[in-house]
FITIDO-323873 format. One record per residue: x, z, y of N, C-alpha, C, O, CB in turn; residue number from 1. Coordinates in pm, whole numbers, plus 50000, padded with zeros to 5 digits. Glycine has a CB too. Layout:
residues N
{atom {X; Z; Y}; {X; Z; Y}; {X; Z; Y}; {X; Z; Y}; {X; Z; Y}; NUM},
...
This chain:
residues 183
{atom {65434; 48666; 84895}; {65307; 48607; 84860}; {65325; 48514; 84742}; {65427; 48445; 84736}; {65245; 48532; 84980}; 1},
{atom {65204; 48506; 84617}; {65251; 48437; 84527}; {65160; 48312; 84548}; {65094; 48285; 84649}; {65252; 48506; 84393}; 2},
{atom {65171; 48245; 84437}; {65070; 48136; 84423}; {65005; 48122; 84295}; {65067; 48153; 84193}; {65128; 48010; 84452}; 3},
{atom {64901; 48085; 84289}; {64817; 48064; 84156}; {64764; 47946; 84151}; {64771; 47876; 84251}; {64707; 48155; 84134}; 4},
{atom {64684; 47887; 84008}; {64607; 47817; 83940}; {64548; 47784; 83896}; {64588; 47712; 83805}; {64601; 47798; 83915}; 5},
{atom {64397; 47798; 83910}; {64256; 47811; 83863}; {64198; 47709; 83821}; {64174; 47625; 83908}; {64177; 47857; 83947}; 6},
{atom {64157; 47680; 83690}; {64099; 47572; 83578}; {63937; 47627; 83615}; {63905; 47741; 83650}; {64167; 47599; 83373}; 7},
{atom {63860; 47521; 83597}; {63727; 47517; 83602}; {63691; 47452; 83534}; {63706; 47335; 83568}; {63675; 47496; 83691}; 8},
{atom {63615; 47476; 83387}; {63537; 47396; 83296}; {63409; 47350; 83391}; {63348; 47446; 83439}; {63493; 47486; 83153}; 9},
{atom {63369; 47242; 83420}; {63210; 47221; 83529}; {63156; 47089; 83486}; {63221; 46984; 83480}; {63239; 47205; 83731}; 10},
{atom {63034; 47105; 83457}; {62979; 47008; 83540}; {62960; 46932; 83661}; {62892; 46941; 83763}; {62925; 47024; 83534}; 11},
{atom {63060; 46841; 83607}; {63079; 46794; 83775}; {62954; 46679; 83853}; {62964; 46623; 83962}; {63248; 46698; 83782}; 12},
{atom {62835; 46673; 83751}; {62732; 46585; 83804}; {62693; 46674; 83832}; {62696; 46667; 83955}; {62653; 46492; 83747}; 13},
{atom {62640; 46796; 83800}; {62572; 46918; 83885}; {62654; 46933; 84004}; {62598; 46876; 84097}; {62567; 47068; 83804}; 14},
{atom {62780; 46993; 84045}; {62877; 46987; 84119}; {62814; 46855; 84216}; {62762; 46863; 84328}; {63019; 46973; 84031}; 15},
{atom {62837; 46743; 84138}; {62799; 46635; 84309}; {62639; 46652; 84333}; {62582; 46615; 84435}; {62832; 46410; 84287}; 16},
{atom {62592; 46699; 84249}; {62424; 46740; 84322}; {62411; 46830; 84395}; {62312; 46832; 84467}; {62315; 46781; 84241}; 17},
{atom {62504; 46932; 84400}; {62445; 47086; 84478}; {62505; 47038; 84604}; {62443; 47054; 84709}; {62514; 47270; 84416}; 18},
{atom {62634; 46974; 84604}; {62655; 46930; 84736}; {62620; 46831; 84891}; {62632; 46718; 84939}; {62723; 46914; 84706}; 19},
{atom {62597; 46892; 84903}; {62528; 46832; 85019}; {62386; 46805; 84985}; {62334; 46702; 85028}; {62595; 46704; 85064}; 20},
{atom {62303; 46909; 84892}; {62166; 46887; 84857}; {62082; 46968; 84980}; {61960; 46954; 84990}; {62135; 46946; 84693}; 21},
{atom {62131; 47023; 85039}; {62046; 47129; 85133}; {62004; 47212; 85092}; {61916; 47264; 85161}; {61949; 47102; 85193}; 22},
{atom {62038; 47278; 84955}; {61931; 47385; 84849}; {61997; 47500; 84926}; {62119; 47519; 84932}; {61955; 47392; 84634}; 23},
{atom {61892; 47583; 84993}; {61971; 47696; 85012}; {61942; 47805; 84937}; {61981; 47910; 84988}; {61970; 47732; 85134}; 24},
{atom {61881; 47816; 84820}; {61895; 47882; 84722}; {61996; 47894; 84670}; {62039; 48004; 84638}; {61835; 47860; 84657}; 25},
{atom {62054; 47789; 84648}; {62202; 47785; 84544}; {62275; 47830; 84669}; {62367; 47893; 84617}; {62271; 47606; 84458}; 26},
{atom {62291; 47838; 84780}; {62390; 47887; 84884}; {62366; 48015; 84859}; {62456; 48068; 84794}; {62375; 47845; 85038}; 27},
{atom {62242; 48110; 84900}; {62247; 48209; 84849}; {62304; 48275; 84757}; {62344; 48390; 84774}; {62184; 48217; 84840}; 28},
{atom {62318; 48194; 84618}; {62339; 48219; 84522}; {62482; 48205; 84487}; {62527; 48269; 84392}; {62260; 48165; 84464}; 29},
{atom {62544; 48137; 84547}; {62692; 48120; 84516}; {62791; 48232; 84695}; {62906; 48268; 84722}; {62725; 47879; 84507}; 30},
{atom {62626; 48239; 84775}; {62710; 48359; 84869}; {62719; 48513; 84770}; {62821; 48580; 84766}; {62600; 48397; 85047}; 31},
{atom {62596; 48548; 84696}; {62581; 48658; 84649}; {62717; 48680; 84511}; {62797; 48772; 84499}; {62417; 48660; 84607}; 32},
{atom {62698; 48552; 84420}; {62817; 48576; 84370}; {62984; 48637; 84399}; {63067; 48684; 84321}; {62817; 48487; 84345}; 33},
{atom {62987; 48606; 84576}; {63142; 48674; 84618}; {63077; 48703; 84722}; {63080; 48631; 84821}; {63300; 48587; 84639}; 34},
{atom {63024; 48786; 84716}; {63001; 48845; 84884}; {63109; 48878; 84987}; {63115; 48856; 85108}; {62933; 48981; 84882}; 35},
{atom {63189; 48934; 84904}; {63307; 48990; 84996}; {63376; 48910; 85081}; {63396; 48916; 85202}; {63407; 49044; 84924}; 36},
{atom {63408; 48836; 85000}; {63486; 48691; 85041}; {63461; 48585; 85143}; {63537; 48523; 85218}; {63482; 48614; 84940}; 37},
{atom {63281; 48580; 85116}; {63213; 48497; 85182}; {63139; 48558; 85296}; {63027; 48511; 85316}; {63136; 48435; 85099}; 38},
{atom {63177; 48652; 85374}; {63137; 48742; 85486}; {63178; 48664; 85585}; {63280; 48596; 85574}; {63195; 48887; 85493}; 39},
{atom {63075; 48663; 85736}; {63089; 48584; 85810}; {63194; 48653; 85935}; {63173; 48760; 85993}; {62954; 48536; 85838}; 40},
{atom {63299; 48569; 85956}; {63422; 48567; 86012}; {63413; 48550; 86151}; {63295; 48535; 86183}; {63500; 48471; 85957}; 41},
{atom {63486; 48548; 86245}; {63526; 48501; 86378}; {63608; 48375; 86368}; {63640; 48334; 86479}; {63604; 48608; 86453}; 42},
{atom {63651; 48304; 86268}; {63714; 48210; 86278}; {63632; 48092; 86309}; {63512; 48067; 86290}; {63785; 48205; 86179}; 43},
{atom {63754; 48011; 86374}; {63661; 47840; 86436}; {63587; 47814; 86314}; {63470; 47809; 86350}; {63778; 47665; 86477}; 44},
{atom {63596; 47791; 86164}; {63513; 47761; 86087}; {63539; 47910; 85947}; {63636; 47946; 85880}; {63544; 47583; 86052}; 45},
{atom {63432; 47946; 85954}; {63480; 48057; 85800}; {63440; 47987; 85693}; {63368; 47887; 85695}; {63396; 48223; 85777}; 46},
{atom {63493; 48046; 85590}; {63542; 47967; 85468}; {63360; 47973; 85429}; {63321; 47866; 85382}; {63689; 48060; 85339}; 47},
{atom {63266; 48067; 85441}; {63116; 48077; 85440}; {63059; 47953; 85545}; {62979; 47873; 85496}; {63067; 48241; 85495}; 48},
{atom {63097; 47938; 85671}; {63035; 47826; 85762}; {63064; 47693; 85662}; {62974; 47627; 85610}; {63120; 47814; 85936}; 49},
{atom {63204; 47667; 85646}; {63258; 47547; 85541}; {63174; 47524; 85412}; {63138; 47415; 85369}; {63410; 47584; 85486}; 50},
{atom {63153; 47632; 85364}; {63078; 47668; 85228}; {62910; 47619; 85233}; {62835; 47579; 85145}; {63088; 47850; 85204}; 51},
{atom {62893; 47641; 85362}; {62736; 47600; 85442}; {62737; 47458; 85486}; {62626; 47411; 85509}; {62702; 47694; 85594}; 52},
{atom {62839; 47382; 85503}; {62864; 47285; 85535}; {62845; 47187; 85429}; {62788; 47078; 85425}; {62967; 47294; 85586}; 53},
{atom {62904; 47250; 85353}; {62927; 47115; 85200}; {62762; 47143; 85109}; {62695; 47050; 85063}; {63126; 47183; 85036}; 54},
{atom {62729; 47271; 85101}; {62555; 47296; 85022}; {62477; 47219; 85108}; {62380; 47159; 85061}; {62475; 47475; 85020}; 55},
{atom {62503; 47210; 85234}; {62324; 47199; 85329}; {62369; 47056; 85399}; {62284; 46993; 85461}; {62271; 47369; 85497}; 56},
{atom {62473; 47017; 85392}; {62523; 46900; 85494}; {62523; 46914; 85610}; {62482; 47006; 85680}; {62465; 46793; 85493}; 57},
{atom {62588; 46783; 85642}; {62647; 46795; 85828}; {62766; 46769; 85826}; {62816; 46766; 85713}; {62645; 46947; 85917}; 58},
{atom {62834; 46748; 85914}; {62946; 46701; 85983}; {63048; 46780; 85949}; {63013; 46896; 85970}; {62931; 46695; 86120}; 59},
{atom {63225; 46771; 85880}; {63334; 46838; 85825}; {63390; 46824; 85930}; {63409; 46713; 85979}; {63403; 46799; 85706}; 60},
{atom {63427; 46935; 85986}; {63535; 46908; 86065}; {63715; 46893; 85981}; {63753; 46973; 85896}; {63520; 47037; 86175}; 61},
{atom {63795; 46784; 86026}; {63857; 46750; 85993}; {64003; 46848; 86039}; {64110; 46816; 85987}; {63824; 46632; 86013}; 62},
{atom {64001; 46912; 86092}; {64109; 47024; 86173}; {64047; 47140; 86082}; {64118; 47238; 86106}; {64088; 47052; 86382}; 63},
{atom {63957; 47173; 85997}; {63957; 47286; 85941}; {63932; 47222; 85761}; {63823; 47247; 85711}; {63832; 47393; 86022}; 64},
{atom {64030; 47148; 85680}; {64021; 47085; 85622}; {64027; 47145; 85458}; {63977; 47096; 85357}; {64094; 47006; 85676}; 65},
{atom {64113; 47276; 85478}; {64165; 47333; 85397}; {64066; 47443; 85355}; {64089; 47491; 85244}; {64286; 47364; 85439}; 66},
{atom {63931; 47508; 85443}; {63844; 47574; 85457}; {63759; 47472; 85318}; {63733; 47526; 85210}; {63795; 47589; 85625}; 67},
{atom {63732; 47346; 85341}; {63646; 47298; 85227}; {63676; 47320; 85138}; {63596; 47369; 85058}; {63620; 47195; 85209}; 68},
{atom {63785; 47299; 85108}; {63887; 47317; 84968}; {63866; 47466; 84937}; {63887; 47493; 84819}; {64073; 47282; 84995}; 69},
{atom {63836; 47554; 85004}; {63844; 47692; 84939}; {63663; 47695; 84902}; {63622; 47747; 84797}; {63918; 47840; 85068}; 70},
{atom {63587; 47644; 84986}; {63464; 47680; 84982}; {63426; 47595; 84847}; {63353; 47656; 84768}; {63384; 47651; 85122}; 71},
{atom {63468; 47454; 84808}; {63467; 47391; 84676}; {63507; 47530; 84545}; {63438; 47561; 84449}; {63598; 47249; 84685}; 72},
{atom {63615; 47577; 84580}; {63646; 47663; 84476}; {63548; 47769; 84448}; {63529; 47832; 84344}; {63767; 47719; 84501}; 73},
{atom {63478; 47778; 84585}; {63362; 47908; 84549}; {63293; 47857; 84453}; {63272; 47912; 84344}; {63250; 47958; 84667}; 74},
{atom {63243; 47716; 84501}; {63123; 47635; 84463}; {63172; 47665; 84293}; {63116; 47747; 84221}; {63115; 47443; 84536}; 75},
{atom {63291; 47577; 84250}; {63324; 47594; 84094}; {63354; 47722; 84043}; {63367; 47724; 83921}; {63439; 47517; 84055}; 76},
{atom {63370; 47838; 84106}; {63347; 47969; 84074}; {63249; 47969; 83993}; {63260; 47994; 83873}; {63324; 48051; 84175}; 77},
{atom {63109; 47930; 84073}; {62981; 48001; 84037}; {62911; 47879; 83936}; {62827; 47916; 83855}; {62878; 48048; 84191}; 78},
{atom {62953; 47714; 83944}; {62899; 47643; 83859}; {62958; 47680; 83748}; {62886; 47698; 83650}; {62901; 47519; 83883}; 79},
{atom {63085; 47699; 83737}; {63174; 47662; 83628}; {63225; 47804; 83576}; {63223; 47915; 83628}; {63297; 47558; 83677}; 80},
{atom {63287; 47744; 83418}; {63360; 47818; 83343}; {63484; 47846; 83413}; {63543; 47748; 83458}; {63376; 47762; 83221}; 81},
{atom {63542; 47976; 83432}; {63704; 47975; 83458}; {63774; 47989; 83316}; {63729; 48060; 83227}; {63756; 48112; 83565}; 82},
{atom {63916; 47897; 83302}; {63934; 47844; 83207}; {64076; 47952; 83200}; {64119; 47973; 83313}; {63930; 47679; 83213}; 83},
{atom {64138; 48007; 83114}; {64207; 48123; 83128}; {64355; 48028; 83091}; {64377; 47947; 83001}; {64149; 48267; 83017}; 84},
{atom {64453; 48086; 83218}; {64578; 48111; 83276}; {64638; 48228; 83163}; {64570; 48318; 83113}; {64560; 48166; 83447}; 85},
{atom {64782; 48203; 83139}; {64861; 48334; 83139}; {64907; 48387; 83218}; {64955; 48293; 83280}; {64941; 48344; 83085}; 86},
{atom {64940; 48494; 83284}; {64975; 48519; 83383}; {64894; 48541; 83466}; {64947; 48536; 83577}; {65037; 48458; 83410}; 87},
{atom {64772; 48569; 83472}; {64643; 48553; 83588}; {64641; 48448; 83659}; {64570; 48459; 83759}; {64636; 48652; 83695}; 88},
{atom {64714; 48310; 83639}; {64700; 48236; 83655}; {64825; 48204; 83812}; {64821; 48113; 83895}; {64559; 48236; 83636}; 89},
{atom {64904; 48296; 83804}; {65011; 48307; 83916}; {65088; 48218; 83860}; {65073; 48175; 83746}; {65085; 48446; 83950}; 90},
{atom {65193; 48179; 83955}; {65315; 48071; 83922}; {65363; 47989; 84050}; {65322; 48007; 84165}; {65263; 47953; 83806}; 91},
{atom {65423; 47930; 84023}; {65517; 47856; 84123}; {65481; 47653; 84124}; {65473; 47592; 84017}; {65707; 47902; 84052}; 92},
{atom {65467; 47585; 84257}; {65477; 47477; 84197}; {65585; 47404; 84167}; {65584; 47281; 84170}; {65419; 47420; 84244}; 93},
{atom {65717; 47495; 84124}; {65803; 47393; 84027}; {65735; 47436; 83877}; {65751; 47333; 83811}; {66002; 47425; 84032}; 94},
{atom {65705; 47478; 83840}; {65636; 47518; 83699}; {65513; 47413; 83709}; {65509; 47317; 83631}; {65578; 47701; 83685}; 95},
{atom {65418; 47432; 83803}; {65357; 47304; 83820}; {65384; 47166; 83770}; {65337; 47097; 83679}; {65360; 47291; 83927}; 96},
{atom {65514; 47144; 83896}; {65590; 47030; 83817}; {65611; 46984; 83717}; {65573; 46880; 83663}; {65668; 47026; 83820}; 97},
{atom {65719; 47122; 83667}; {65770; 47070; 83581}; {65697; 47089; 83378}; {65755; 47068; 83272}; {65908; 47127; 83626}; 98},
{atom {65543; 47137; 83410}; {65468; 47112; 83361}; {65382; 46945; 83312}; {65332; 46890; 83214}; {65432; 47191; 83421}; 99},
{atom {65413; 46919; 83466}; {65365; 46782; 83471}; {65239; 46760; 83511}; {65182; 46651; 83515}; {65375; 46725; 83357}; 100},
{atom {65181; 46905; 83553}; {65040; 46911; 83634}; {65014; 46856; 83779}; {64912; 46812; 83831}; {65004; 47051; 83647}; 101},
{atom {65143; 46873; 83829}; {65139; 46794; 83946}; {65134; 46693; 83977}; {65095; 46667; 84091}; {65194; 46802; 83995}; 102},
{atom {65184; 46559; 83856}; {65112; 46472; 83853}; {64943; 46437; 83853}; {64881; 46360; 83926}; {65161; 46446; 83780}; 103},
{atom {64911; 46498; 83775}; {64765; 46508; 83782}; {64700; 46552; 83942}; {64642; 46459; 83998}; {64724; 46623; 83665}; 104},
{atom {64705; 46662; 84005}; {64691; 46712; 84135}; {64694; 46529; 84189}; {64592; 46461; 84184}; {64836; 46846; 84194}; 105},
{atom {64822; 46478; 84233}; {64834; 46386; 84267}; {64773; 46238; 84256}; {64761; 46154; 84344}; {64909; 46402; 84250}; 106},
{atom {64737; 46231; 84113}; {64628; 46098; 84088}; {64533; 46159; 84117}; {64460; 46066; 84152}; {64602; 46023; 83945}; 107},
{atom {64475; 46249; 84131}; {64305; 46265; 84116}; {64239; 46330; 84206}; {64121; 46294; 84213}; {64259; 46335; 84000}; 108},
{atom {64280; 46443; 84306}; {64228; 46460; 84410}; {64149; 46537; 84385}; {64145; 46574; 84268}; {64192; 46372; 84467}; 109},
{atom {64025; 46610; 84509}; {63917; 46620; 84454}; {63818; 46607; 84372}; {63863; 46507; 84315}; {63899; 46611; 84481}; 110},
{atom {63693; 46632; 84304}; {63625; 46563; 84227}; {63513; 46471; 84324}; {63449; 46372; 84289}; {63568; 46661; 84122}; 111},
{atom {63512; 46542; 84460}; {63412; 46461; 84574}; {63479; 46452; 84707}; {63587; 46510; 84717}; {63263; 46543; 84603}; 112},
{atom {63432; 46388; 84814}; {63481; 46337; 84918}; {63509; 46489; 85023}; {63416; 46556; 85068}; {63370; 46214; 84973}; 113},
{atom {63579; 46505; 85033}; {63634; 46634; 85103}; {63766; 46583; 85257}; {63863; 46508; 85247}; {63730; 46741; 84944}; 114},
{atom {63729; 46636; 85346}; {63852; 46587; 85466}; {63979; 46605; 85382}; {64009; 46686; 85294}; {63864; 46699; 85630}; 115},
{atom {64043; 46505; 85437}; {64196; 46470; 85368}; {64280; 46634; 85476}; {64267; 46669; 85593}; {64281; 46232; 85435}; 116},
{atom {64377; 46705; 85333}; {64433; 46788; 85429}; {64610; 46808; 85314}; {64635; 46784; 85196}; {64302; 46961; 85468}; 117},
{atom {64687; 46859; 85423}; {64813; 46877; 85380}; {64838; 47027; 85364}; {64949; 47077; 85380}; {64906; 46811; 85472}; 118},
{atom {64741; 47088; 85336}; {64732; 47275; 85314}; {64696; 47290; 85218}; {64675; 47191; 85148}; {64642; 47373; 85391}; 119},
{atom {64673; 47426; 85166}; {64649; 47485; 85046}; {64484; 47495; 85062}; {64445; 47528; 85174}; {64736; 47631; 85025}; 120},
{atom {64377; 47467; 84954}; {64442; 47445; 84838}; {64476; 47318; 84742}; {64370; 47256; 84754}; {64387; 47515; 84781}; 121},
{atom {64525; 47270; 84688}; {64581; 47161; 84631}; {64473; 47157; 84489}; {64468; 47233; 84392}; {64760; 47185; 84605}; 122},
{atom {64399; 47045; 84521}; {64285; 46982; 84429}; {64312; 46926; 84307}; {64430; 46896; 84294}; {64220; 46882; 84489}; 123},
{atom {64250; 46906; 84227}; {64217; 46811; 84109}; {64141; 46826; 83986}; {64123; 46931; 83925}; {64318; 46777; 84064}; 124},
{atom {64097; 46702; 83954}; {63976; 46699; 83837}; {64045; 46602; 83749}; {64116; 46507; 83782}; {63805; 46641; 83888}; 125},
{atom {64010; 46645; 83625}; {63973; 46530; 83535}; {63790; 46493; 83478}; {63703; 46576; 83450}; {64070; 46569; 83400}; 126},
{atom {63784; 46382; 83477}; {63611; 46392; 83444}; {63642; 46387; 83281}; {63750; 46364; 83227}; {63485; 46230; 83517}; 127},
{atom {63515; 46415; 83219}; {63482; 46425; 83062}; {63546; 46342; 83010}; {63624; 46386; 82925}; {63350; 46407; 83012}; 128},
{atom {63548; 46213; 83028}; {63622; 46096; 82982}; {63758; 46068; 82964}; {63819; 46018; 82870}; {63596; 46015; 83046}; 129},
{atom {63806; 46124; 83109}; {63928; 46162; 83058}; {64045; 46238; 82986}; {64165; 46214; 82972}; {63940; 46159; 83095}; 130},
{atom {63944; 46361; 82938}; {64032; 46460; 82894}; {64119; 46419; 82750}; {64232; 46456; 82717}; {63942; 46590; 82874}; 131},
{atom {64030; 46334; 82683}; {64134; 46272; 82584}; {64254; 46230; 82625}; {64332; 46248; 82531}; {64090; 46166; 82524}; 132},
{atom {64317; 46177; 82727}; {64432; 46141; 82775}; {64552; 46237; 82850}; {64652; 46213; 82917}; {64390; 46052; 82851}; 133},
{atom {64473; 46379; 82792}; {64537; 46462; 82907}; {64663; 46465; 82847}; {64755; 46420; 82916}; {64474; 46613; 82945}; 134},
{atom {64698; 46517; 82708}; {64868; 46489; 82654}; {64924; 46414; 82715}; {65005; 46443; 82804}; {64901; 46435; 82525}; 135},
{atom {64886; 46274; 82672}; {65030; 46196; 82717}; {65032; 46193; 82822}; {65140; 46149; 82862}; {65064; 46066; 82684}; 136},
{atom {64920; 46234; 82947}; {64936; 46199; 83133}; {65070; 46294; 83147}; {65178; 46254; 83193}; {64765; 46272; 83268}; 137},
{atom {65040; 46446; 83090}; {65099; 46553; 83128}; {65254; 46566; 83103}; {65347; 46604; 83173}; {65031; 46650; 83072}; 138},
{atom {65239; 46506; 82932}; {65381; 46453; 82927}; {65504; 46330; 82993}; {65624; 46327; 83017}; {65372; 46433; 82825}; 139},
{atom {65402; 46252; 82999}; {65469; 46168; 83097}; {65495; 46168; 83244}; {65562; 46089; 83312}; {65420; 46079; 83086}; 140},
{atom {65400; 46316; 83288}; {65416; 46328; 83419}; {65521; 46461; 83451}; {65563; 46509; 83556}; {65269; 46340; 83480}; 141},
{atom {65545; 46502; 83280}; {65670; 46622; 83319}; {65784; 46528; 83309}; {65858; 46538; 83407}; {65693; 46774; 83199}; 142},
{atom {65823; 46436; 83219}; {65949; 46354; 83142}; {66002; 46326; 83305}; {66111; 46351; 83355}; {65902; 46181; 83014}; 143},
{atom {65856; 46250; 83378}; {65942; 46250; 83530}; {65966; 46349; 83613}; {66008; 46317; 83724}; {65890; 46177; 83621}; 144},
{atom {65952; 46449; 83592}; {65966; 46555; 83675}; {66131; 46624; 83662}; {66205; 46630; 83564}; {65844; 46660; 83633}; 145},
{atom {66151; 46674; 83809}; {66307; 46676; 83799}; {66378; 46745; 83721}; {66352; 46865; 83730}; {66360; 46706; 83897}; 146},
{atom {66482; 46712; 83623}; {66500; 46811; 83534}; {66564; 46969; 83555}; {66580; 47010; 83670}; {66568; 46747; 83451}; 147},
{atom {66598; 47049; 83449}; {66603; 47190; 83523}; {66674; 47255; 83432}; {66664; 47231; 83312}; {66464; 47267; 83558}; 148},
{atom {66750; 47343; 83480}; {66852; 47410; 83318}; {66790; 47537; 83312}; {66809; 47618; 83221}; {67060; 47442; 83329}; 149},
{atom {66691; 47558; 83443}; {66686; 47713; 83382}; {66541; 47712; 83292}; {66427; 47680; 83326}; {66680; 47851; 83528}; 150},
{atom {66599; 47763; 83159}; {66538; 47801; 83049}; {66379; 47885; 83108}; {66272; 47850; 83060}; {66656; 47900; 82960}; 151},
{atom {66385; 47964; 83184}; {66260; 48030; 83169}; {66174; 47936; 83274}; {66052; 47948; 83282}; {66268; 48202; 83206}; 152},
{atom {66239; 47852; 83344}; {66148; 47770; 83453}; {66078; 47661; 83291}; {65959; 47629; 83294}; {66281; 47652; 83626}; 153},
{atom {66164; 47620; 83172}; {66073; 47496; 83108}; {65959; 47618; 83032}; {65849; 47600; 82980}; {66183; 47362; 82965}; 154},
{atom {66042; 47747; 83054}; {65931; 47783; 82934}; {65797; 47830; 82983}; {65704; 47828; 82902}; {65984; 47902; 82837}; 155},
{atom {65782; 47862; 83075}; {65672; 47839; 83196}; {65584; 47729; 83190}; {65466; 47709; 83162}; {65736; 47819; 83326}; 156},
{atom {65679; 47668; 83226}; {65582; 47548; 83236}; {65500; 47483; 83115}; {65388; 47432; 83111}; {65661; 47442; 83286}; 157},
{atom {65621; 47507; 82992}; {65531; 47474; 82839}; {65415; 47557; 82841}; {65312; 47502; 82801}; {65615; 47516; 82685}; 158},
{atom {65404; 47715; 82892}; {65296; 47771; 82843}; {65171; 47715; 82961}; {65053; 47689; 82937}; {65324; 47943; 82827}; 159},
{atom {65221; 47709; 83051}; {65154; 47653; 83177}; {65062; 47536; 83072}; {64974; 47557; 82989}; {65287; 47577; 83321}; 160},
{atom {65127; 47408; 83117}; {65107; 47302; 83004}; {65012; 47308; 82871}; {64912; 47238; 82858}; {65234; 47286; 82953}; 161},
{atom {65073; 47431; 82743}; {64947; 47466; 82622}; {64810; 47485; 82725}; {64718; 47404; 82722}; {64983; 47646; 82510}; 162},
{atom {64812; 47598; 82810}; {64716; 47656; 82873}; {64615; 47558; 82975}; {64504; 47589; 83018}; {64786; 47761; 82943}; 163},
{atom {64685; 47441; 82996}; {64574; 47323; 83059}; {64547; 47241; 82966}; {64451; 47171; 82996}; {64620; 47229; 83180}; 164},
{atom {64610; 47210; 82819}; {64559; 47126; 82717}; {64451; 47184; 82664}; {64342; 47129; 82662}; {64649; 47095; 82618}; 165},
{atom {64476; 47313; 82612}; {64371; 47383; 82598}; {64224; 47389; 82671}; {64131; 47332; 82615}; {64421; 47477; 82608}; 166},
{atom {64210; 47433; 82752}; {64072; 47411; 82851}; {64055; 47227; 82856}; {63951; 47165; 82833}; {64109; 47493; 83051}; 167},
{atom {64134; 47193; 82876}; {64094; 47020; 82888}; {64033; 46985; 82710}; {63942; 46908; 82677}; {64287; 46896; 82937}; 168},
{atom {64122; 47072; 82622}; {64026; 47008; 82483}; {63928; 47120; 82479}; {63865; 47109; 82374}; {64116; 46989; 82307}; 169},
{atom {63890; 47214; 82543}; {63749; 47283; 82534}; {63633; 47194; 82607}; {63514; 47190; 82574}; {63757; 47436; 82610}; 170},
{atom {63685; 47134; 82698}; {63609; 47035; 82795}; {63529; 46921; 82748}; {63417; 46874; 82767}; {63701; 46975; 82880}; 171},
{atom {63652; 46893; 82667}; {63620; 46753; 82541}; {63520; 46852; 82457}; {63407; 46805; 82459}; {63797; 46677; 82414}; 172},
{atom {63526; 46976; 82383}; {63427; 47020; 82271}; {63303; 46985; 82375}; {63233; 46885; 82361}; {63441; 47206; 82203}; 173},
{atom {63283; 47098; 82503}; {63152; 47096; 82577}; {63090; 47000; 82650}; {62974; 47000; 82693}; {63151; 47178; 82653}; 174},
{atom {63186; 46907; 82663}; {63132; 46794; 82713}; {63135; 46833; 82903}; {63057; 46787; 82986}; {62962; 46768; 82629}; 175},
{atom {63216; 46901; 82922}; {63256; 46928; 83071}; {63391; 46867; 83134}; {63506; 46849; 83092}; {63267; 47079; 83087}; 176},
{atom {63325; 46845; 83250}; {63496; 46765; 83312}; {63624; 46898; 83373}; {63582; 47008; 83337}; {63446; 46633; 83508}; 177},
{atom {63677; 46903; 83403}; {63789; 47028; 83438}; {63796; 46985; 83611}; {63799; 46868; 83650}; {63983; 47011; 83331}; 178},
{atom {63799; 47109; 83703}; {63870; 47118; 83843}; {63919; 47175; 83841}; {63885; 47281; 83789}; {63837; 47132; 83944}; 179},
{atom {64058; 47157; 83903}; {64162; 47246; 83910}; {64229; 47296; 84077}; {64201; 47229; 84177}; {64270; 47169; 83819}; 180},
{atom {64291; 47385; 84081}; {64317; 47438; 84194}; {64459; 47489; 84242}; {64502; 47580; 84172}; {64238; 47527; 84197}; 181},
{atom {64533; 47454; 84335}; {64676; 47547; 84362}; {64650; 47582; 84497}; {64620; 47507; 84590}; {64840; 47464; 84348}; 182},
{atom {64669; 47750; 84496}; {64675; 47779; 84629}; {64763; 47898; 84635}; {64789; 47950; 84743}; {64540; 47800; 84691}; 183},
């Protein structure tokens, strides 16, 4: 099984409006966008019940924590730009690392209040404001990252790295904040 990395150019004031607005239009609308995906399950919470949870409000259950986190990603699916990966956006989180993206993951969290969870998927935003700072965060958050001799793990991560400066200075052109995703 691999792992990937999904950039979201969004509006993230739209983003904190649809949530928890009760619109069930936009639920519709972000179910019809992945239907497949969002088909209703037998599980204690499906990633669609979770997804219904955060549009219409009500109570998160905190034991199915990792369900929000995927149903957020629907949500920035359908608000947002996906911001293009090499690789389809597959990779490892030492490339993460040693990118220095994982710092970021780590300061910033969600872009909204979501149950705290230790599963996949692994959150983070920068808002509009910050994207000017994304160089030096990233660099200073690889310089600490553990060092590594193997050559194709830094070169990964450099392209990793161009490929989130990039969307973060498209963010800055459009005036959009970035969410990001590891799962």
């Amino acid at each position: 099984m691999g792992y990937s990395i999904a950039l979201y150019l969004i509006d993230v004031t739209e983003l904190e409006r649809q949530v928890g607005s009760g619109d069930r239009d936009f639920l519709a609308e972000v179910i019809a966008n992945n239907p497949d995906e969002l088909e209703e399950e037998d599980d204690e919470l499906s990633l669609r019940s979770a997804l219904e949870q955060l549009i219409l409000g009500g109570e998160r259950d905190p034991d199915e924590a990792h369900q929000y986190g995927y149903a957020l990603l629907e949500i920035c699916e359908f608000l947002g730009e996906s911001a293009p990966i090499g690789d389809g956006g597959r990779t490892r989180w030492s490339i993460v690392e040693a990118s220095g993206i994982a710092g970021l993951f780590d300061q910033s969290g969600p872009p909204l209040p979501l149950p705290p969870s230790d599963d996949f998927p692994t959150i983070g935003h920068l808002r509009h404001g910050e994207l000017g700072e994304t160089a030096g965060r990233l660099e200073n958050f690889a310089n600490a990252a553990p060092p590594s001799d193997d050559e194709l793990l830094s070169e990964e991560a450099e392209d990793l790295r161009d490929d989130f400066l990039a969307a973060a200075e498209r963010g800055k052109e459009q005036g959009s904040s970035l969410v990001f995703f590891f799962y």
